[in-house]
N, C-alpha and C positions, 0 to 999 in steps of 0.2 A: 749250606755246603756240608754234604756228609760226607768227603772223601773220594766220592766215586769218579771215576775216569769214564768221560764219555767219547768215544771215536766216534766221526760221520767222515763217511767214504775211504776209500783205501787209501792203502800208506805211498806217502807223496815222496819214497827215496829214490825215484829214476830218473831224474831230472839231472840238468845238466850243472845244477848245483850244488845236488851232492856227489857227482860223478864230474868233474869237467871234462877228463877224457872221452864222455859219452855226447862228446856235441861234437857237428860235421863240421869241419875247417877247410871244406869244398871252397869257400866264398873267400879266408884267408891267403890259402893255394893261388886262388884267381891273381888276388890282389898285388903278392910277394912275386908271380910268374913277370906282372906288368913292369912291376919297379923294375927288377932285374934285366927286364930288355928296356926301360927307360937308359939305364946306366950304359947299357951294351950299344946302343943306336943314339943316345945323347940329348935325347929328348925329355921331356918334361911327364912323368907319370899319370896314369886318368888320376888318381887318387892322390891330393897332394897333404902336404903334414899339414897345411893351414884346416884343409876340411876335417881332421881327426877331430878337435875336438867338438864340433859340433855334430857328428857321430856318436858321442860320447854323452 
């Protein structure tokens, strides 16, 4: 080990990791439109809180 820094491939800060604002919440949108007409029409959501955590 003499100090030196080695980089291989370009730098990995565009990701939704170091940016979260930089990830599509298209699939959130979908999710939040269902619930909201679940509550409005009385019915049972496609996505229910028992499936979250194995989502997770």
């Amino acid at each position: 080990m003499n100090g030196q820094t080695v980089s291989v491939g370009g730098r990995q800060d565009g990701g939704g990791g170091a940016d979260p604002m930089a990830l599509d919440h298209a699939a959130h949108r979908v999710v939040l439109k269902d619930f909201l007409d679940a509550i409005r029409r009385g019915r049972e959501p496609a996505v229910s809180g028992r499936s979250a955590p194995a989502a997770q």
